[in-house]
C-alpha positions, 0 to 999 in steps of 0.5 A, a space after each residue: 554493411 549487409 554483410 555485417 547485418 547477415 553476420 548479426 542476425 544468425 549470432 543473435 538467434 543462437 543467443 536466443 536459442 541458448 537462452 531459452 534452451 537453458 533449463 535453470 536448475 534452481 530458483 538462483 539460476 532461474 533469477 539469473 536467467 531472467 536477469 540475462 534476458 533483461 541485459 539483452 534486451 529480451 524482457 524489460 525492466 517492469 516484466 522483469 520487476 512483475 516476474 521477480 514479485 510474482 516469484 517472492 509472493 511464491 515464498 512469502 506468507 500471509 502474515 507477512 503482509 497484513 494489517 496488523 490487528 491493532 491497526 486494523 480500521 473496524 466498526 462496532 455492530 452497535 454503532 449508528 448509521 452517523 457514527 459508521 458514516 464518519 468513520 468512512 470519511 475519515 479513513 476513506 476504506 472502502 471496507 471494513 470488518 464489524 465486530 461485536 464488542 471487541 476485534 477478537 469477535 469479527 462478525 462479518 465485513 462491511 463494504 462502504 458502497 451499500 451505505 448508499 442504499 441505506 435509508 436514513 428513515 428507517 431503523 439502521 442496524 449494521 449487522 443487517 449489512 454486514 456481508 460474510 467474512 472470509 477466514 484465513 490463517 496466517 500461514 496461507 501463501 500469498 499466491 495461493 490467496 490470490 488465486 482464492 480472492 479471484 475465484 471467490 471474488 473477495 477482496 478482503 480476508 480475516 487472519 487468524 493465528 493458530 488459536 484462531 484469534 484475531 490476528 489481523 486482515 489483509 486485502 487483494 491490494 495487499 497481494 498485488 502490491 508484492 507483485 507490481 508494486 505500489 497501486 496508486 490512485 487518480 490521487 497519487 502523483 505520476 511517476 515521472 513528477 516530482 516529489 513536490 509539487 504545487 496545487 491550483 490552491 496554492 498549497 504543495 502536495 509532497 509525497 511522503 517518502 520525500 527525503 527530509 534534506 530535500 524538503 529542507 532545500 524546497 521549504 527553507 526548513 531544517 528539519 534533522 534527518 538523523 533518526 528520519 530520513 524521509 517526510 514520512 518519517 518525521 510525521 510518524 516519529 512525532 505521533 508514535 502512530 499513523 494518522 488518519 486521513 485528513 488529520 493535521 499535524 503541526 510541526 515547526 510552524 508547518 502544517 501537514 494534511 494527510 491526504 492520502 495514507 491507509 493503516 500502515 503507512 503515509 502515501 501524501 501530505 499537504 503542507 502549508 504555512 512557513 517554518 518557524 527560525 530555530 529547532 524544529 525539533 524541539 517540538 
């Protein structure tokens, strides 16, 4: 058995060696490279995920990630301090850009925080909080933004296209998920929990990408998955739109609160009351 172990030991560090002594002469070869390395054991799967992300975010640009212009969630310069601080809970953003009149026109970028500060005694006038926008085009790099959101401490940039217009926004959170992969919060549903899963108040908290023939199964539904296949996509095919957070949707007797969604897509959904007999698609 030691002399087995002896023999082991000088086969696994000329692996090693050879390994890391190969020099990848493209990006195929570099991928498989790692890919190798993840086989034997040398990186592991998230390293692995995080080094393939950081490559693709090399190669993609910033239009292929933002938020398209109309979607994003904005507030009007002119608006009051009440109707700013709705549109805060309603969305749940904790930034937003402001413009004057129209999307094309972004005067700066409201962060929800200094609305703390804000004294409702006074005369409220959002361009007085608006902080400075960051412009960027469209074509600019992610990881080169990364690097530029670090130095510079933003969290959030305007696109413009080649005509400088408004083209849409894009976050820090934005870069970072094409790289690690989906950020969740304290809200989000661990990893490791399933898709559905029932709260202190006796309502089930789904996450949106749970396949519909599952939901089926766990609510005695039956609801087609023919044109979706997830959750999600039932309630975007039913609005044309994404909802907002804590919006309500009722479909076949069943209610759908957005707990948590952003400008593109749903993330989780509160559901409650029991499916009407029949087609539920016929709503």
């Amino acid at each position: 058995m030691d002399n087995q172990r002896t023999s082991n030991k000088p086969r696994f560090f000329e692996q090693l060696s050879s390994l890391l002594m190969r020099e990848p002469e493209d990006r195929e070869q570099l991928m498989l490279l790692l890919h190798s390395a993840h086989q034997r054991k040398l990186v592991d799967a998230d390293a692995l995920g995080i080094i393939e992300g950081a490559l693709a975010a090399s190669e993609m640009s910033v239009r292929d990630v933002m938020v398209p212009r109309p979607l994003m969630e904005v507030v009007d310069v002119g608006d009051s301090l009440d109707t700013v601080i709705d549109r805060v809970n309603t969305t749940a953003h904790s930034r937003f850009p402001v413009i004057n009149g129209s999307r094309d026109n972004v005067i700066g970028i409201l962060l929800s925080k200094d609305l703390l500060r804000v004294q409702r005694e006074g005369v409220f006038n959002l361009r007085d909080w608006a902080r400075p926008a960051v412009f960027i085009p469209e074509f600019k790099r992610l990881d080169v933004l990364l690097r530029e959101f670090r130095v510079s401490r933003n969290h959030m940039a305007i696109v413009i296209d080649e005509y400088a217009g408004i083209a849409g926004l894009i976050t820090i959170e934005d870069v970072l998920e094409q790289i690690v992969g989906e950020i969740e919060d304290e809200y989000d549903f661990d990893e490791a929990d399933d898709n559905i899963q029932l709260d202190p108040n006796g309502l089930y908290r789904v996450k949106a990408h749970t396949p519909v023939p599952d939901f089926d199964a766990a609510f005695g539904s039956s609801f087609s998955d023919e044109k979706c296949h997830t959750v999600g996509g039932l309630i975007l095919n039913h609005l044309g739109r994404v909802p907002q957070f804590n919006e309500t949707i009722v479909l076949a007797g069943m209610s759908f609160q957005v707990l948590r969604a952003d400008s593109r897509r749903i993330y989780t959904l509160v559901v409650s009351g029991s499916p009407e007999t029949g087609d539920p698609e016929s709503e």
